[in-house]
N, CA, C and O atoms as a GROMACS GRO file, in nm:
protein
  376
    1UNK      N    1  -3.938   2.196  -0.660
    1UNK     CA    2  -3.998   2.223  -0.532
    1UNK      C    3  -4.092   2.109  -0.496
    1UNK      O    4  -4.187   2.083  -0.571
    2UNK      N    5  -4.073   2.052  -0.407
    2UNK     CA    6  -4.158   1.950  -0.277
    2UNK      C    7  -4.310   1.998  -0.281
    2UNK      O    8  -4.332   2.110  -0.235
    3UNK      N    9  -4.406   1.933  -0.326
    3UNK     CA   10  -4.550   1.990  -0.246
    3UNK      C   11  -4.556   1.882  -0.164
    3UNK      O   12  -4.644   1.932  -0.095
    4UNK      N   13  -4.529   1.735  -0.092
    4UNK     CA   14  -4.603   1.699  -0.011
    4UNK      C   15  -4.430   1.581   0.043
    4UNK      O   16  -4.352   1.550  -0.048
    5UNK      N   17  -4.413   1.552   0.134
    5UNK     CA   18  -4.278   1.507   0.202
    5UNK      C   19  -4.331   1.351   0.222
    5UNK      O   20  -4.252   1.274   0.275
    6UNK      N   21  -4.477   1.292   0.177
    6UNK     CA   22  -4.481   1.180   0.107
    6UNK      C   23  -4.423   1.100  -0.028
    6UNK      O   24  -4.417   0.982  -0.064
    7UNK      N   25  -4.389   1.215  -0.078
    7UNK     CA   26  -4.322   1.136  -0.197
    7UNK      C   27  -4.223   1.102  -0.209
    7UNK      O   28  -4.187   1.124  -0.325
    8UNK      N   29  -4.131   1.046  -0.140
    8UNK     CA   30  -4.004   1.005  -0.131
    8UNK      C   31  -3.920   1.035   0.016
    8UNK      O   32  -3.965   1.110   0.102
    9UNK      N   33  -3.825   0.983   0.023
    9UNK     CA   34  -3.754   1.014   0.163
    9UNK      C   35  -3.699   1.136   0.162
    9UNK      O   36  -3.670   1.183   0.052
   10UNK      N   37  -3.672   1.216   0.285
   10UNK     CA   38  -3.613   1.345   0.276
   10UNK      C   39  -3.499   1.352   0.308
   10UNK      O   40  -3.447   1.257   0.367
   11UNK      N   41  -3.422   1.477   0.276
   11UNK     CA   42  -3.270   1.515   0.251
   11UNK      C   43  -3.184   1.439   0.355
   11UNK      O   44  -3.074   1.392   0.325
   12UNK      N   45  -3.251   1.426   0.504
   12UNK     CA   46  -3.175   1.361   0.620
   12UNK      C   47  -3.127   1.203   0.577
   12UNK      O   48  -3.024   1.138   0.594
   13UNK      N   49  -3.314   1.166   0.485
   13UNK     CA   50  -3.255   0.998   0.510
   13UNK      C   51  -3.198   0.970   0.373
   13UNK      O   52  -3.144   0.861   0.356
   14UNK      N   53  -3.207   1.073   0.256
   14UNK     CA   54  -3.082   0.999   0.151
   14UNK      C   55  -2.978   1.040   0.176
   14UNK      O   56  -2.887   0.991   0.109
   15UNK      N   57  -2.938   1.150   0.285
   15UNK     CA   58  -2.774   1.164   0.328
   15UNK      C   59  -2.742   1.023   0.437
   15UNK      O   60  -2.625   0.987   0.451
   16UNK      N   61  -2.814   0.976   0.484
   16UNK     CA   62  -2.800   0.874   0.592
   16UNK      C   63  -2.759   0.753   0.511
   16UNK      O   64  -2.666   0.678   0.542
   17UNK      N   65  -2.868   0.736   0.362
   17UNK     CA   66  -2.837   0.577   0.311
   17UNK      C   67  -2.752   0.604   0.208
   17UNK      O   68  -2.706   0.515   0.136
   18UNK      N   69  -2.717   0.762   0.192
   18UNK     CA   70  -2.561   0.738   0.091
   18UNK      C   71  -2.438   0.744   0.193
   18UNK      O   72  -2.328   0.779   0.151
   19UNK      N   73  -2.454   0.715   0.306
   19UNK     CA   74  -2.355   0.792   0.420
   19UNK      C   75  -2.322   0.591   0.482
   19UNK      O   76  -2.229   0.536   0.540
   20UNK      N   77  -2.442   0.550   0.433
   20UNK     CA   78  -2.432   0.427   0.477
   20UNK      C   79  -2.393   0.351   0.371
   20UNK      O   80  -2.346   0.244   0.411
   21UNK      N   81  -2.394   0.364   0.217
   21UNK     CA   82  -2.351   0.331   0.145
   21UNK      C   83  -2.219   0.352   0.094
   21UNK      O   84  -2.157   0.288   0.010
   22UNK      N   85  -2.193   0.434   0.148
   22UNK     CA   86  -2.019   0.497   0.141
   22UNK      C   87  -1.957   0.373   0.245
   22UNK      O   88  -1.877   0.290   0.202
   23UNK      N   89  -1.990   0.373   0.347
   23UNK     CA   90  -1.925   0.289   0.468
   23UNK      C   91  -1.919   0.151   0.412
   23UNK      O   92  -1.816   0.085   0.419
   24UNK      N   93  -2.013   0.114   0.366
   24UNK     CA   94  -1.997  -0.056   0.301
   24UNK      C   95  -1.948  -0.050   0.192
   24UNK      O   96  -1.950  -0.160   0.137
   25UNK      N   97  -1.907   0.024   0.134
   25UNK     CA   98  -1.809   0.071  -0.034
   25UNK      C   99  -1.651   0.049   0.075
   25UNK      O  100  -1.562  -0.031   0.045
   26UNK      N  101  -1.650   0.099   0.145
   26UNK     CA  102  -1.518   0.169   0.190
   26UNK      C  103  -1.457  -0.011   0.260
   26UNK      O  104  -1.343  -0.051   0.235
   27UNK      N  105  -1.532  -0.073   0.322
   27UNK     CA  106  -1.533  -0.194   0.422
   27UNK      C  107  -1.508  -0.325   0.286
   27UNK      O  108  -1.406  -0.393   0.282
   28UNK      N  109  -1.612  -0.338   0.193
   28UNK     CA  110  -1.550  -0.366   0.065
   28UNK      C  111  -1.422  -0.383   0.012
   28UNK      O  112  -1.361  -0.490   0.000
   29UNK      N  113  -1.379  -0.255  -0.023
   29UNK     CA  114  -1.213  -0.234  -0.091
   29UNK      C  115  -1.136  -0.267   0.026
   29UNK      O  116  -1.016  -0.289   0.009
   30UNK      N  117  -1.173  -0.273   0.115
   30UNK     CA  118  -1.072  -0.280   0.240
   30UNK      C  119  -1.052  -0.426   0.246
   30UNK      O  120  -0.946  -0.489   0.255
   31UNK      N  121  -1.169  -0.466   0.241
   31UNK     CA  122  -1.159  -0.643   0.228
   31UNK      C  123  -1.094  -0.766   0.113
   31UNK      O  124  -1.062  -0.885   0.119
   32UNK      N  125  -1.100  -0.626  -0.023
   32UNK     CA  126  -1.040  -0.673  -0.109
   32UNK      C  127  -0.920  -0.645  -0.140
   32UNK      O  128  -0.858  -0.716  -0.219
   33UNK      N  129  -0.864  -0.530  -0.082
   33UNK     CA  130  -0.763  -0.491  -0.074
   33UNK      C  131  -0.661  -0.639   0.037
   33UNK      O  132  -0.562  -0.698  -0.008
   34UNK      N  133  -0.706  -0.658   0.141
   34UNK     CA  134  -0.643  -0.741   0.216
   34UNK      C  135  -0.651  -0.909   0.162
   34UNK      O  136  -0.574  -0.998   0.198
   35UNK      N  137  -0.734  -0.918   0.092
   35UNK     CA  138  -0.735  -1.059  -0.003
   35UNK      C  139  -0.642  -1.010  -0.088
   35UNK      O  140  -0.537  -1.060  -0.047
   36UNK      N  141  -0.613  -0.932  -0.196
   36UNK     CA  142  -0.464  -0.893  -0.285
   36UNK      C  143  -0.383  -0.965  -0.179
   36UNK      O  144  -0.340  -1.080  -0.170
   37UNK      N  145  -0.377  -0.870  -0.110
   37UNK     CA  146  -0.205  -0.858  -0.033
   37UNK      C  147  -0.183  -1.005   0.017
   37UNK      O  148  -0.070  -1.052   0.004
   38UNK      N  149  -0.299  -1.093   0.085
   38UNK     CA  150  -0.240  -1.230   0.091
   38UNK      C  151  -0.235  -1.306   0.000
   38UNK      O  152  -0.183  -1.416   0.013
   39UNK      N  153  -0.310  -1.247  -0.160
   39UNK     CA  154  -0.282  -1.365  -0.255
   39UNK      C  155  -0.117  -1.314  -0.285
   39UNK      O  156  -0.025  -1.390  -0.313
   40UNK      N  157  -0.111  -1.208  -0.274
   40UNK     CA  158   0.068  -1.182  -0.360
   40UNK      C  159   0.172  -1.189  -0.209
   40UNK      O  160   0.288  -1.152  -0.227
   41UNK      N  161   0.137  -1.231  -0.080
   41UNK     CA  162   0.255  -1.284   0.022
   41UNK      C  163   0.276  -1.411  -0.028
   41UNK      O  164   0.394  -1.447  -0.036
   42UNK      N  165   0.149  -1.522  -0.078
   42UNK     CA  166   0.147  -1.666  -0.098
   42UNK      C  167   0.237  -1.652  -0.258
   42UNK      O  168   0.345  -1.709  -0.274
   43UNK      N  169   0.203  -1.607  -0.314
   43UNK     CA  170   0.256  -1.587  -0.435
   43UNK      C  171   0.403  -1.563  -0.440
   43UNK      O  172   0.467  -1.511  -0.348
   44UNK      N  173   0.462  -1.613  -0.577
   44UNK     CA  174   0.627  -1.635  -0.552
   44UNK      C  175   0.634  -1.493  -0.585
   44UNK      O  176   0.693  -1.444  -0.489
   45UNK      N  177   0.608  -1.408  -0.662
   45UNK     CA  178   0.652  -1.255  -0.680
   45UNK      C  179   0.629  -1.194  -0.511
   45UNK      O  180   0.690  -1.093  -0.474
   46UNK      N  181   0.557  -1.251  -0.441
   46UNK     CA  182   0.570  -1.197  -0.306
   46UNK      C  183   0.687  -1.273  -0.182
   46UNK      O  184   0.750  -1.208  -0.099
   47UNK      N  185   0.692  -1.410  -0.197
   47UNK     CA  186   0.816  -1.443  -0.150
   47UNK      C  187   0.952  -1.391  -0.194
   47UNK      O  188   1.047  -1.374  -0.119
   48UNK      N  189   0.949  -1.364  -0.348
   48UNK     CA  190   1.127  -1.282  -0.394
   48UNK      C  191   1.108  -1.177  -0.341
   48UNK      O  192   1.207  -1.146  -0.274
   49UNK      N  193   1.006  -1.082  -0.336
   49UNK     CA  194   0.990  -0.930  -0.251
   49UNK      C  195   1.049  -0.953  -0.117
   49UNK      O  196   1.132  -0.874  -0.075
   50UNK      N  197   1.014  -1.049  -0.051
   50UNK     CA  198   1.006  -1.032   0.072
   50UNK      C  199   1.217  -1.084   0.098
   50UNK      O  200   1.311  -1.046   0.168
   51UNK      N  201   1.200  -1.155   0.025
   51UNK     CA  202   1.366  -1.209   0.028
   51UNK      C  203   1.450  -1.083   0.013
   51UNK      O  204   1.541  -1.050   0.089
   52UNK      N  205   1.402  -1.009  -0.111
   52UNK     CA  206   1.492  -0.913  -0.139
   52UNK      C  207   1.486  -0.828  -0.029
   52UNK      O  208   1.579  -0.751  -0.004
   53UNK      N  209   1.409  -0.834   0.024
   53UNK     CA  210   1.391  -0.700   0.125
   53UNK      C  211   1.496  -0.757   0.220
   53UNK      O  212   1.604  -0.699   0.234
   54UNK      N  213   1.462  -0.883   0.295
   54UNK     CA  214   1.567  -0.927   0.380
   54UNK      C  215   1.686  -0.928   0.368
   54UNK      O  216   1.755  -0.909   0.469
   55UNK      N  217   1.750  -0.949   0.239
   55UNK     CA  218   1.864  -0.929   0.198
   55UNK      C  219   1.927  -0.817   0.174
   55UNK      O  220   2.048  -0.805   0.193
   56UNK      N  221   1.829  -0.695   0.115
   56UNK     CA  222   1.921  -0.595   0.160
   56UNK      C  223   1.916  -0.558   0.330
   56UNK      O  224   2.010  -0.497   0.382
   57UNK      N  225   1.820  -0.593   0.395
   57UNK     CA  226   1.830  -0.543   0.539
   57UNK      C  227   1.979  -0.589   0.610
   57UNK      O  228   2.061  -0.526   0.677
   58UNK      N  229   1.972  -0.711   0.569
   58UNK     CA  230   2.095  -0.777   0.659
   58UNK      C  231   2.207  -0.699   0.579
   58UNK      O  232   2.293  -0.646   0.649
   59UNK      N  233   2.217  -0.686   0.457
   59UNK     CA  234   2.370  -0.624   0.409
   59UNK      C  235   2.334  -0.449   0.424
   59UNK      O  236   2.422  -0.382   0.369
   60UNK      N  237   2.245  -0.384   0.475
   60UNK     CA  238   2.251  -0.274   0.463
   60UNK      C  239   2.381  -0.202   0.621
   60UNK      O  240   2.414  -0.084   0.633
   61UNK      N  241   2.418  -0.301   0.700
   61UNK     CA  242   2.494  -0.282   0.798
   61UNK      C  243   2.623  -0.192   0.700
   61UNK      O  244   2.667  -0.238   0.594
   62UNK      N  245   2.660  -0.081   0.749
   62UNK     CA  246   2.797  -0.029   0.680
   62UNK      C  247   2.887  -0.057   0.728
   62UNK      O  248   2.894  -0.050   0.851
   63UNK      N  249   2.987  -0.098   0.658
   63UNK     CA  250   3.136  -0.072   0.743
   63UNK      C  251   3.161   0.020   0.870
   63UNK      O  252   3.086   0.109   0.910
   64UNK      N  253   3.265  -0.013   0.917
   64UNK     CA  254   3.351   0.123   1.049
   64UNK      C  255   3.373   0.231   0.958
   64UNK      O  256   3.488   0.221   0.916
   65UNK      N  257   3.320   0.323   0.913
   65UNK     CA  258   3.388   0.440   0.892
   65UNK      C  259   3.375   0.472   0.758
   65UNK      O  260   3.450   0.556   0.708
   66UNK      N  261   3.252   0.392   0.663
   66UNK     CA  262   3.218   0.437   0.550
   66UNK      C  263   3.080   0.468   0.580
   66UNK      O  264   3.001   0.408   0.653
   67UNK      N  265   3.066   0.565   0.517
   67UNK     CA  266   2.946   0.623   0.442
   67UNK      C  267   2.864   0.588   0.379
   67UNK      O  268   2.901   0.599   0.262
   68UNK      N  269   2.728   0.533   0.386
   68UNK     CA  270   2.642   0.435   0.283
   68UNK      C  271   2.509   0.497   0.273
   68UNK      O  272   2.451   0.532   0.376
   69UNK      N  273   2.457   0.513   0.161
   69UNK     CA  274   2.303   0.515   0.166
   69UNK      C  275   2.275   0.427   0.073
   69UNK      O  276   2.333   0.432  -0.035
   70UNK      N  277   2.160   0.312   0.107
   70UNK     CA  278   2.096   0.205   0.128
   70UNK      C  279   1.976   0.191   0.070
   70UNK      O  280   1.926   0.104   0.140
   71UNK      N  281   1.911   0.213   0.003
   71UNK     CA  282   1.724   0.116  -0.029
   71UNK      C  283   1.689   0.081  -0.098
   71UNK      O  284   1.754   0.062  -0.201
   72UNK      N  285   1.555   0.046  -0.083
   72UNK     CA  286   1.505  -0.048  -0.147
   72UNK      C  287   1.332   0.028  -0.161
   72UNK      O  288   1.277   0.099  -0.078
   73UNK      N  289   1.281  -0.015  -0.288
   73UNK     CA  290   1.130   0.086  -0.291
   73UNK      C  291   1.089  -0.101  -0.366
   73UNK      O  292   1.147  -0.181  -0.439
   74UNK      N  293   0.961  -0.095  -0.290
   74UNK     CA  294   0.880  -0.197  -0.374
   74UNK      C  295   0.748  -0.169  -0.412
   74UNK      O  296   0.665  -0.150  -0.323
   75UNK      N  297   0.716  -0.164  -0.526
   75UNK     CA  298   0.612  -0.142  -0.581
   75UNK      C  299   0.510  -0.245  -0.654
   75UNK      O  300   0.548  -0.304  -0.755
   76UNK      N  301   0.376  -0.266  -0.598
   76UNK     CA  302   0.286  -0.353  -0.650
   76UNK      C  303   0.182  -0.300  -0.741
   76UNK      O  304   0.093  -0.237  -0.684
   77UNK      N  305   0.174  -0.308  -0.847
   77UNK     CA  306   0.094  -0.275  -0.926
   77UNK      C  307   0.036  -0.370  -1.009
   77UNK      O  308   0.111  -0.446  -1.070
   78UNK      N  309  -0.147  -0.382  -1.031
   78UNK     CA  310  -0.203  -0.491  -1.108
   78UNK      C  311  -0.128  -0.620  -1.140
   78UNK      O  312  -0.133  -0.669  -1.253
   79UNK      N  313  -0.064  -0.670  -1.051
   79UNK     CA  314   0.022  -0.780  -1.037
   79UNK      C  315   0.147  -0.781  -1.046
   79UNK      O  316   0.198  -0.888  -1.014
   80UNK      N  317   0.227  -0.686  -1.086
   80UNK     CA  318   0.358  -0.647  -1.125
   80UNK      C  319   0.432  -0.599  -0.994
   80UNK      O  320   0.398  -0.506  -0.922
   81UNK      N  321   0.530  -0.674  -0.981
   81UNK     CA  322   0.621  -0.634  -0.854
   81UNK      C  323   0.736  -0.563  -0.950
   81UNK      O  324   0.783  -0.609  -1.054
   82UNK      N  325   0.767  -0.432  -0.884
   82UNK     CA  326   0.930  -0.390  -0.927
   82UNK      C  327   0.988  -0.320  -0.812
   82UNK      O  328   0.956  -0.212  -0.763
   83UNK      N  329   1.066  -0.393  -0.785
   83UNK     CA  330   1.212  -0.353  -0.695
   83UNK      C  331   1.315  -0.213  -0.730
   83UNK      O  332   1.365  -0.168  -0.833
   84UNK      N  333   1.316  -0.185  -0.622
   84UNK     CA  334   1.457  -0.022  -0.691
   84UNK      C  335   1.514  -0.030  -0.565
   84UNK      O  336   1.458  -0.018  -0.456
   85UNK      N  337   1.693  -0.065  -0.605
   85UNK     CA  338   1.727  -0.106  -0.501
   85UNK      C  339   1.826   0.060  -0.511
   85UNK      O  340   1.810   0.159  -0.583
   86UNK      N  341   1.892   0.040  -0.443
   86UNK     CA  342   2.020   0.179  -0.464
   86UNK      C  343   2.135   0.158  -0.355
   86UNK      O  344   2.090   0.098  -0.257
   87UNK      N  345   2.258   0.186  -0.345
   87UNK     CA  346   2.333   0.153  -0.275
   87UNK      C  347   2.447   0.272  -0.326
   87UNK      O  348   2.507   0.274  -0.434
   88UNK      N  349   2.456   0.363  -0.221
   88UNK     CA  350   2.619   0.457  -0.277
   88UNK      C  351   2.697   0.470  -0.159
   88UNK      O  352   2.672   0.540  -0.060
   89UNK      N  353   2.779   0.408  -0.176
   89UNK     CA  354   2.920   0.434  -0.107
   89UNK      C  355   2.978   0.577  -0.157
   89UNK      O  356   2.981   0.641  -0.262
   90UNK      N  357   3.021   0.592  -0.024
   90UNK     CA  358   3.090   0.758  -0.111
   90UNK      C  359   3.169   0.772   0.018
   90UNK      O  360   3.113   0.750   0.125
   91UNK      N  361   3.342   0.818   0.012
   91UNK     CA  362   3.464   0.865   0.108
   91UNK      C  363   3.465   0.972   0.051
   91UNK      O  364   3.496   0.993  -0.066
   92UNK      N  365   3.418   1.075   0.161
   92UNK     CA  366   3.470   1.184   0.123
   92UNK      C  367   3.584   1.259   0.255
   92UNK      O  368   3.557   1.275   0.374
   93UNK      N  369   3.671   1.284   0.206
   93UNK     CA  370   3.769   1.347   0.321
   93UNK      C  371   3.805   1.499   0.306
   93UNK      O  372   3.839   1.558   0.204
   94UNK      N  373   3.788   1.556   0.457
   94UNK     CA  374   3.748   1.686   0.465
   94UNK      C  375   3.873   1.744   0.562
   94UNK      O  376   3.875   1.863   0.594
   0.00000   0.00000   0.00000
């Protein structure tokens, strides 16, 4: 229990400077988050990503009259790129 509202700041202003400290936490990761992503576009594990991606885009066109499902998942983790590509043709006649 409080006897005198001199001794420290009250409930309003440490919700205000953790409310303000959340916002520059958040503006932070955001900033470092967007430095990653252009060090790994400059980076060759980010040029083969980006190739692969193009390459399946352009071949993901199907034939006249086949059936295709198509993708591609890319995943970046602590520097590690891994690709999952998938491709199934399937005729089925009904």
């Amino acid at each position: 229990m409080r006897l005198c509202s001199c001794f420290g700041p009250s409930k309003a202003e440490r919700r205000e400077a953790d409310r303000f400290e959340a916002e520059e936490a958040r503006a932070r990761a955001a900033e470092a988050a967007q430095k990653r992503q252009e060090q790994f576009e400059k980076s060759a594990a980010g040029r083969a990503a980006r190739a692969q991606i193009a390459a399946t885009k352009k071949s993901s066109e199907p034939s006249k009259g086949e059936p295709v499902l198509k993708g591609v998942v890319v995943a970046v983790a602590d520097g590690m790129i891994t690709l999952f590509l998938w491709i199934i043709n399937s005729n089925f006649v009904s």
